[in-house]
Each structure stands twice: as C-alpha cells, then as structure tokens.
C-alpha positions as a Markdown table, in Angstrom:
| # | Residue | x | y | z |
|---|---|---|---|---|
| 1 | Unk | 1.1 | -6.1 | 18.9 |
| 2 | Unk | -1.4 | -9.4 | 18.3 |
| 3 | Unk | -0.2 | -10.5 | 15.7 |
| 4 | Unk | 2.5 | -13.2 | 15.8 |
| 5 | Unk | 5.7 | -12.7 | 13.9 |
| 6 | Unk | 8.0 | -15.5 | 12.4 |
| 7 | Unk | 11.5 | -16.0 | 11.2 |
| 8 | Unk | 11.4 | -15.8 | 7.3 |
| 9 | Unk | 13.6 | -17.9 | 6.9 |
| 10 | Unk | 12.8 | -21.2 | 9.2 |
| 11 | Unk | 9.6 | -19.6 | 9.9 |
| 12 | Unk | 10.4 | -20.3 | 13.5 |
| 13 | Unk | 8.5 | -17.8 | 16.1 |
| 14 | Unk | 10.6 | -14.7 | 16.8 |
| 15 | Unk | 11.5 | -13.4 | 20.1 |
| 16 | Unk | 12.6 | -10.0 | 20.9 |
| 17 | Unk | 16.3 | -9.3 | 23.2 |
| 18 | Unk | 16.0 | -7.6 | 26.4 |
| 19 | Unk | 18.0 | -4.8 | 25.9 |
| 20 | Unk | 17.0 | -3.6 | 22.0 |
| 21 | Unk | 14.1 | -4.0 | 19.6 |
| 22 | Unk | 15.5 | -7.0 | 17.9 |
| 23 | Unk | 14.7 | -10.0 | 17.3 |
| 24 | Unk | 16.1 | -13.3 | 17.0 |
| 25 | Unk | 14.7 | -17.0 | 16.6 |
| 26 | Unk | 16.2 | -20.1 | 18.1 |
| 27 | Unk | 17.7 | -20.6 | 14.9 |
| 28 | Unk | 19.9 | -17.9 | 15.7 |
| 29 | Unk | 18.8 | -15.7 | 12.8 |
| 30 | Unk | 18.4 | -12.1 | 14.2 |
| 31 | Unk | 16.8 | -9.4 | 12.5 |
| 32 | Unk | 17.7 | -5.3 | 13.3 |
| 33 | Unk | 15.3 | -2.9 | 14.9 |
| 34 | Unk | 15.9 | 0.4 | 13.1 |
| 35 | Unk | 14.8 | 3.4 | 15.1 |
| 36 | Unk | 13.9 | 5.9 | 13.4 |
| 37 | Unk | 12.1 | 8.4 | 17.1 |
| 38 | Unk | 11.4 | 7.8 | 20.4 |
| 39 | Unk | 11.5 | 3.9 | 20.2 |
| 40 | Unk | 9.4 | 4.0 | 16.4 |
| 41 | Unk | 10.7 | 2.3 | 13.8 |
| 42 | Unk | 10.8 | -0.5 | 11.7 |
| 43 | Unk | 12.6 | -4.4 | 11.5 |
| 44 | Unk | 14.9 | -5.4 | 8.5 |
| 45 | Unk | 14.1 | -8.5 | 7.7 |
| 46 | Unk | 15.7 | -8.4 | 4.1 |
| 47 | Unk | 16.7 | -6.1 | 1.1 |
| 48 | Unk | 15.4 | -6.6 | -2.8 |
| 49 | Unk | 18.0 | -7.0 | -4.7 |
| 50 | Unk | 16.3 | -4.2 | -7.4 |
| 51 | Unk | 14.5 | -1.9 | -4.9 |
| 52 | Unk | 12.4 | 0.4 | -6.5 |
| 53 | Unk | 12.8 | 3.9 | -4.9 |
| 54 | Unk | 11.5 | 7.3 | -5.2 |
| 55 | Unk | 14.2 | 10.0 | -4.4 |
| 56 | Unk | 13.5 | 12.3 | -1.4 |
| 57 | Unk | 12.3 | 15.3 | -3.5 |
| 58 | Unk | 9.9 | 12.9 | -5.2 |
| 59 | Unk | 8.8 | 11.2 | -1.9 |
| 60 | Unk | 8.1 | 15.0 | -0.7 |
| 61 | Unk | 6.0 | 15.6 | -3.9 |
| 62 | Unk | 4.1 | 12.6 | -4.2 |
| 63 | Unk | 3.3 | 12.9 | 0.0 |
| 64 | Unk | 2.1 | 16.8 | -0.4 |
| 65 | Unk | 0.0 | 15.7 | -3.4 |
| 66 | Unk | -2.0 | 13.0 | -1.4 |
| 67 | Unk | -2.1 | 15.3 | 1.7 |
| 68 | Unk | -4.2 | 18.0 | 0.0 |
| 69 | Unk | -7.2 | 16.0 | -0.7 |
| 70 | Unk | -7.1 | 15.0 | -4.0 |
| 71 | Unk | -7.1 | 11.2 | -3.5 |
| 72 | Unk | -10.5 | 11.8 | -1.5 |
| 73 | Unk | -12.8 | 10.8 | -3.4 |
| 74 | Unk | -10.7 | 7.1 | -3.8 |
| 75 | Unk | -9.9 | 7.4 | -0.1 |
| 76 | Unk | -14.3 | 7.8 | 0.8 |
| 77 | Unk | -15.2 | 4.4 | -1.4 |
| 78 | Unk | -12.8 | 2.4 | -0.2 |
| 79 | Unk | -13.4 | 3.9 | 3.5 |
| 80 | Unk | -16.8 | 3.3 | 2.8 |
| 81 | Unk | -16.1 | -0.7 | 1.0 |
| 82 | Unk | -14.3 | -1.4 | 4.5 |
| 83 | Unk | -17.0 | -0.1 | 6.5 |
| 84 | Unk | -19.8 | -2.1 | 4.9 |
| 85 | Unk | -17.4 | -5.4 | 4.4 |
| 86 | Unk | -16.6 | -4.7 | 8.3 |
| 87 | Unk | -20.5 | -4.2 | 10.1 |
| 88 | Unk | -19.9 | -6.7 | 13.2 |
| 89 | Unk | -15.7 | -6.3 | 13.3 |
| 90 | Unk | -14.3 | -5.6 | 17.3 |
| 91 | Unk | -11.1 | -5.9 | 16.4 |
| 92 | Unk | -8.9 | -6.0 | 13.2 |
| 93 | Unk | -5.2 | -7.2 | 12.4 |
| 94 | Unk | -4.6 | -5.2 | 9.0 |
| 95 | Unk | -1.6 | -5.6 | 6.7 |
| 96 | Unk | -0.8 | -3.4 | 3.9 |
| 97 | Unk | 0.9 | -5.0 | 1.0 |
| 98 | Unk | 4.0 | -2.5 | 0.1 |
| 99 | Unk | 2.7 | -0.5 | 2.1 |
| 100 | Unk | 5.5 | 2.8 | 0.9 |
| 101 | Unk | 5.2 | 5.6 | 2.7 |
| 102 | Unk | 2.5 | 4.4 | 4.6 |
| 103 | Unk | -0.3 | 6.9 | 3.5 |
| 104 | Unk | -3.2 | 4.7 | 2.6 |
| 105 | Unk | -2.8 | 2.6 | 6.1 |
| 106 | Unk | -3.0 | 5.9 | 8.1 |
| 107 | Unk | -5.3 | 7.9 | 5.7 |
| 108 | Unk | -7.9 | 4.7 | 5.6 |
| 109 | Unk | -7.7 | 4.2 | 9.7 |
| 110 | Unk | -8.1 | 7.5 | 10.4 |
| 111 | Unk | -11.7 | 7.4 | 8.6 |
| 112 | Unk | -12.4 | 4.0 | 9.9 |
| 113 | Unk | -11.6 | 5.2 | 13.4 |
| 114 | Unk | -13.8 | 8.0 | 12.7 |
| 115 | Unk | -17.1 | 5.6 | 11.7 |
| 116 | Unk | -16.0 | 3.1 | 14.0 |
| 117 | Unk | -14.9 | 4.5 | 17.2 |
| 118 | Unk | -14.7 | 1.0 | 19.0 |
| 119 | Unk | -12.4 | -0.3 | 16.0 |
| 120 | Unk | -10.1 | -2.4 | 17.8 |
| 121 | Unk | -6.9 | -2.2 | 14.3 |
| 122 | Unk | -3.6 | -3.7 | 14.5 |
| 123 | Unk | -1.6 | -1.8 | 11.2 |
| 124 | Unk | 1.0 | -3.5 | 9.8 |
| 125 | Unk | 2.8 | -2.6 | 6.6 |
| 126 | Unk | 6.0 | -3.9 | 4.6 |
| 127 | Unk | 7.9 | -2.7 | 1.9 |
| 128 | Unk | 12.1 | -2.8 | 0.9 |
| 129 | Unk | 12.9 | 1.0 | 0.1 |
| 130 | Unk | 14.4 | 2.2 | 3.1 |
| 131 | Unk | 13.5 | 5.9 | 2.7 |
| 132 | Unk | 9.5 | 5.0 | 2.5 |
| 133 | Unk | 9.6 | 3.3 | 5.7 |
| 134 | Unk | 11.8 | 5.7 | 7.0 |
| 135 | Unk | 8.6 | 8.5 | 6.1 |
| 136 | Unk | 6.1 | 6.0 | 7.1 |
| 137 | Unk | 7.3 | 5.7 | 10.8 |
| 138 | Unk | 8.3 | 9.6 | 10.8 |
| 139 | Unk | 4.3 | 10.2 | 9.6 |
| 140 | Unk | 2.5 | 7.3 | 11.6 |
| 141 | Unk | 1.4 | 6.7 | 15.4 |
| 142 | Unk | 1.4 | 3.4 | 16.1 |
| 143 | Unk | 1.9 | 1.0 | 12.8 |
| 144 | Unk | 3.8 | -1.4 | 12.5 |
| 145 | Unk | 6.7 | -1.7 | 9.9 |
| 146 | Unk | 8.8 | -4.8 | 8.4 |
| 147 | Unk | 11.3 | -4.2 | 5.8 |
| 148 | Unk | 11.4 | -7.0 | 3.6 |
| 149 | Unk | 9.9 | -8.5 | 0.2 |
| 150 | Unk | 6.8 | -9.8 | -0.4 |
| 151 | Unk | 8.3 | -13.7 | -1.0 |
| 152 | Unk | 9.1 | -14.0 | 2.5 |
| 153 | Unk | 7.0 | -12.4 | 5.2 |
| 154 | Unk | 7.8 | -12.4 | 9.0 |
| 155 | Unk | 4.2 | -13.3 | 9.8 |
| 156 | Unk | 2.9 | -16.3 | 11.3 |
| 157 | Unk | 0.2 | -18.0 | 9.4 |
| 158 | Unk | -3.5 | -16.3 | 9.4 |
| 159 | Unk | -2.4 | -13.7 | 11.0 |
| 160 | Unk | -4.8 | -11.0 | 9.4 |
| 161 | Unk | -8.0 | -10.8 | 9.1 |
| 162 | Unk | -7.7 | -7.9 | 6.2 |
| 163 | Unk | -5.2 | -7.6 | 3.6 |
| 164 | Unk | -5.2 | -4.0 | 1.4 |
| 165 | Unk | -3.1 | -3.7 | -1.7 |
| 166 | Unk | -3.7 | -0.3 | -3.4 |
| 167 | Unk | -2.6 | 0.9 | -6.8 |
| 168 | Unk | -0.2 | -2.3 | -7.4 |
| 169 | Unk | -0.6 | -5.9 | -8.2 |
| 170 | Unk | -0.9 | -9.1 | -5.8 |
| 171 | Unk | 2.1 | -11.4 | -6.4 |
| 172 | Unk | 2.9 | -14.6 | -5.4 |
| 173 | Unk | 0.8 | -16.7 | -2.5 |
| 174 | Unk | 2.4 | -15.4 | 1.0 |
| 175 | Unk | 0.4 | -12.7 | 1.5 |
| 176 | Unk | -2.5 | -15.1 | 1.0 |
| 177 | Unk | -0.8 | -17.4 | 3.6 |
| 178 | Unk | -0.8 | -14.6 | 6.4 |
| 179 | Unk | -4.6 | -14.1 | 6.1 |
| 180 | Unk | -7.5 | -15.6 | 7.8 |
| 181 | Unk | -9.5 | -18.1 | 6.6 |
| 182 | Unk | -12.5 | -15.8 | 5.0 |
| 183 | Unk | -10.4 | -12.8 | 5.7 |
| 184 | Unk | -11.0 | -9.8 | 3.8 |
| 185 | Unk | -8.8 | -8.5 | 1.2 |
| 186 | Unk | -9.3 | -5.2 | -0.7 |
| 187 | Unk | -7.6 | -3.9 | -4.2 |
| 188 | Unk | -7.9 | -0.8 | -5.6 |
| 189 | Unk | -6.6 | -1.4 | -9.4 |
| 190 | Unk | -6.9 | 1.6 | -12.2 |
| 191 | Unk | -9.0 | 1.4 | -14.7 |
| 192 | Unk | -8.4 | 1.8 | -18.1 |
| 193 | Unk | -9.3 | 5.6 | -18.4 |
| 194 | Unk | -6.9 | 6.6 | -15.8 |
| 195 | Unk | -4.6 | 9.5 | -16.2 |
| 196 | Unk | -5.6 | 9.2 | -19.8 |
| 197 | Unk | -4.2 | 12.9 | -20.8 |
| 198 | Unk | -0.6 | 11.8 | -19.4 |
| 199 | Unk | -1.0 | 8.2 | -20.7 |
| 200 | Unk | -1.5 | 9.3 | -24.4 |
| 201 | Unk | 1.6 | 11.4 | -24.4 |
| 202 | Unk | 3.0 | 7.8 | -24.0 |
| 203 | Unk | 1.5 | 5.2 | -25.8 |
| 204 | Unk | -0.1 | 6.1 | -29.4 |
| 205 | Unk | -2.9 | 3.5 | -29.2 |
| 206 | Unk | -4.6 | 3.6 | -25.9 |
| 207 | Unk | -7.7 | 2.2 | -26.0 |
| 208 | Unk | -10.7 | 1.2 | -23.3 |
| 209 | Unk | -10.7 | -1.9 | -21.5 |
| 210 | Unk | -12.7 | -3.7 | -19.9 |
| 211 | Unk | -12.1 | -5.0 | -16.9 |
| 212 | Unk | -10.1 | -8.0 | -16.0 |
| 213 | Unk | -10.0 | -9.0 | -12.8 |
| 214 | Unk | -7.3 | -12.4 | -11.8 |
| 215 | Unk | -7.7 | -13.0 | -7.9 |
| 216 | Unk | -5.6 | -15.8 | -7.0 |
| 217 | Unk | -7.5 | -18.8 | -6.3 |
| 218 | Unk | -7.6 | -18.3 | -3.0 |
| 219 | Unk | -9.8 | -15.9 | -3.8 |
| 220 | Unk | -13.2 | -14.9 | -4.2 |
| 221 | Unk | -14.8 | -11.7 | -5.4 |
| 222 | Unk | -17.6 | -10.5 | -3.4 |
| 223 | Unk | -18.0 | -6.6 | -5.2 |
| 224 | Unk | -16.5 | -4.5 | -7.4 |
| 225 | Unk | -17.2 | -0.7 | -7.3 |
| 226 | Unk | -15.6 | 2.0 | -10.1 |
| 227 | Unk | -14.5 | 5.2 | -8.7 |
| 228 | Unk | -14.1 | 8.1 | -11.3 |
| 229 | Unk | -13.4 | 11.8 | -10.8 |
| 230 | Unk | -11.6 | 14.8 | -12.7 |
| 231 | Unk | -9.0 | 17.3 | -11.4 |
| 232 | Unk | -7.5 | 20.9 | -12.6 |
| 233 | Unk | -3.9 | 20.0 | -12.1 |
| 234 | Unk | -0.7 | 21.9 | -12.9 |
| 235 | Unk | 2.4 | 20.6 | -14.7 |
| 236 | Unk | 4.3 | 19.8 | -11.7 |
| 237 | Unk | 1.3 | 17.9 | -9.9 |
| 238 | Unk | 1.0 | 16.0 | -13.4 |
| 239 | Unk | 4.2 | 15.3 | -13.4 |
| 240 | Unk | 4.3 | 13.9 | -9.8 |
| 241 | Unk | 1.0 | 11.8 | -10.3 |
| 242 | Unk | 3.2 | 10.1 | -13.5 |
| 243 | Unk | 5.6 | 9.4 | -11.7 |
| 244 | Unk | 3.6 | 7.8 | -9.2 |
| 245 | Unk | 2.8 | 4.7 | -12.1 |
| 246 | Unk | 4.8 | 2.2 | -13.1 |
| 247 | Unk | 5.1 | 3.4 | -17.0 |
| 248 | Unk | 7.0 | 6.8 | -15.3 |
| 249 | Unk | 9.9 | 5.3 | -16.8 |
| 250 | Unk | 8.4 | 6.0 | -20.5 |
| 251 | Unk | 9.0 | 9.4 | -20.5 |
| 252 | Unk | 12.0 | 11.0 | -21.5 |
| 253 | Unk | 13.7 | 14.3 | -20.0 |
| 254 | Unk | 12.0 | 15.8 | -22.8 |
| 255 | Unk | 8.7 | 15.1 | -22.4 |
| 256 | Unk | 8.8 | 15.3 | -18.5 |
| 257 | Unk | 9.7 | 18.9 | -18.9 |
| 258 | Unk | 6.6 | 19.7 | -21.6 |
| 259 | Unk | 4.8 | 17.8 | -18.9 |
| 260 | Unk | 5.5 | 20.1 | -16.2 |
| 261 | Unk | 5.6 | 23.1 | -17.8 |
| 262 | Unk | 1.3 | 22.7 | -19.3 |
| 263 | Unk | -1.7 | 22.5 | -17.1 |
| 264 | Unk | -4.0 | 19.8 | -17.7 |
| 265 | Unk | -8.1 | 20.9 | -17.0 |
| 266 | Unk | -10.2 | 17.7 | -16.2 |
| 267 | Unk | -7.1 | 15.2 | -16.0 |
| 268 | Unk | -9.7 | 11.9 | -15.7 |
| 269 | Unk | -8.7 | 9.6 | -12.7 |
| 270 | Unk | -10.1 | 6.1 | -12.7 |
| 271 | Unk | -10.3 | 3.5 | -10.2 |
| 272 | Unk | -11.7 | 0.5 | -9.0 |
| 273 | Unk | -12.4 | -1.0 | -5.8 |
| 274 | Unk | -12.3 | -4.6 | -5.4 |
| 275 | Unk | -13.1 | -6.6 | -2.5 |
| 276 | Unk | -12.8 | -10.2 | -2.0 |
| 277 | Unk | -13.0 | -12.9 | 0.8 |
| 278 | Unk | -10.5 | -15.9 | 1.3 |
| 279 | Unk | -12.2 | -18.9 | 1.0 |
C-alpha cells in the first residue's frame, strides 16, 4: 500500500504489530484489523454514532441490481471522465468517499484497467456500516478498507491524487485535506429528473431544477457532463432503486407495497458528472 496512514486522533504515523494486521501509533492508540478471508479485510478506526445501514436482504437487492448492467450507462461517462481527466497518469492513489459496498471503486477500476492496462491504482475506500464493508472486502481483490467517518480520516496529508464521491454529498474539509495539490476529484450528483416516477409518488410539487453546483473552495470545476437514460423496471427493482436515496424514508408501508407491486416503463434516471481539480 503507498499511501501513508495516520492515527485519527494525534494524526501521528501508524505502524502495524508483528504478529496481526493492527495497528498502533506511538501514542499508544491501536486500531483492529477485522478479517473478514484469507488475510482481507478492513481497520476500525471508529463507529458513527447514527450509522446508516441497509439490512442484508436490502444490501443483496441493491448489489444484484447494479450487477446486471443497469448503472452502465453512468458507469461508461464517468469511466470515460476519468480516462480523459487521467491521459499521462502511471500510477494513481484513489479514495472513495463512503465508499458502501464498494461497487463503484471495483466497477470503475475494472474499466479503467481495461483502457489503461499500465494503470498503476492504489483503491481505498471508507465508510461506518459494518455489513457494507464486510460485502465490499467479500466482493473486492485488492482494496483497501477503513471503517470510520468522514471527520476523521486515517490518511496522511495529500495522500490521493483522485478523490470519487458518487450519488452523495461532499462534507466537511478532510477529504479535501487527504488530496493532492491539483488532485482530481469526481462527483456524480442526480439531477433534478431523476427517478421522477418514484419521486412524485412522494412529493406533490416536484419541479425542474437547474443545476447548482457548491464545490468547496478548495475546489475548482473543470467540466460538467449530464448523463440521462430510461429503464423498464418492475416493482421490486423500483422499489430497491428507492431505497437506494436518501428520501426512502418518505414512503410508508403502504406505499412501498403499491410500489412493488406496479411496473414502471421508461422510469427516467438522471445524472451528472462533475469533475474538478484542487487548486
């Protein structure tokens, strides 16, 4: 691994025991290695107190979902976004802001890989739900995982020289801390017609937005690229993308069951892809 890990909490270096996977600083803070096979798996570095988690059935259903393709279309631009943002790159330290189960990190590398054999990526990824990362490791090669929150990461600073953060928004600066100067950092954020069909069985007055787009300071925009498709979905793969958004929450047990239980032809997905440079 190249990329230098710290203690989150004196943001002293870390150093690993001889005899197990965890680590400790001179501090005496030490940090668990959880294995999850054959030597894979992932350090705790510290729990959320609220930690957001998708029950195992869910995880199951939202991970079949993304396997069968029909995030492709959002998977080839941003592939693509890297790939052009990337022409001269031998080598890349990559994190993944809560990262989940992990399946943008793998899905994206395996079509960088695949463009740029001589790709040189180092994958890291944190997130607090236990279960994701638990996936994530099960479902990955050779990532790198960190439990903890995004207020205190266990990276040295500019570590990475490419930061994504997909389907979520940026908080706070230490993610901006661990990157590079003029390090890359790519967002994918919906746009305002996504999932319309499920969104106005919630909220009476959707309307069209332009859009808005707040990079930290630290921050400059260098392109932004819309990515739009439609699908035939089922109730149950309707249901799963909803649950997959932060407004899940919205619908009662009422309206998840008409959910599941109609088909949806042309459900709109919206997204765009935003990439931006650290000055």
């Amino acid at each position: 691994m190249t990329v230098s890990l710290q203690c989150p909490i004196c943001h002293k270096p870390l150093s690993q025991y001889l005899n197990s996977k965890d680590l400790h600083c001179e501090s005496k803070h030490q940090f668990p290695f959880v294995e999850v096979q054959e030597g894979r798996g992932y350090w705790v570095f510290g729990k959320g107190k609220k930690q957001q988690t998708l029950s195992r059935a869910q995880m199951r259903s939202r991970l079949f979902l993304l396997s069968s393709g029909i995030y492709a279309p959002l998977l080839d631009a941003v592939s693509q976004a890297l790939v052009s943002a990337l022409p001269q790159a031998k080598s890349v330290n990559w994190l993944d802001y809560e990262t989940g189960d992990g399946f943008y990190l793998r899905a994206l590398a395996q079509r960088l890989t695949d463009v740029m054999p001589e790709l040189r990526l180092t994958r890291c990824g944190f997130g607090e739900a236990d279960n994701a990362l638990y996936a994530a490791v099960k479902a990955g090669s050779d990532e790198h995982y960190a439990q903890c929150s995004g207020k205190g990461l266990p990276y040295a600073d500019e570590s990475f020289d490419l930061l994504t953060v997909v389907d979520k928004p940026l908080k706070g600066k230490e993610a901006l801390r661990v990157l590079k100067a003029s390090a890359l950092a790519l967002m994918v954020i919906p746009g305002s017609r996504h999932l319309w069909q499920l969104r106005s069985q919630l909220f009476t007055d959707l309307t069209e937005k332009e859009l808005a787009v707040n990079l930290p300071k630290e921050l400059e925009l260098l392109s932004s690229n819309r990515v739009q498709w439609q699908l035939d979905v089922d109730g149950e793969q309707a249901l799963t993308l909803l649950e997959m958004t932060p407004y899940a929450w919205r619908a009662n047990e009422k309206l998840r069951s008409h959910i599941a239980r109609e088909a949806i032809a042309g459900l709109e997905l919206d997204y765009w892809v935003i990439i931006a440079r650290k000055r």
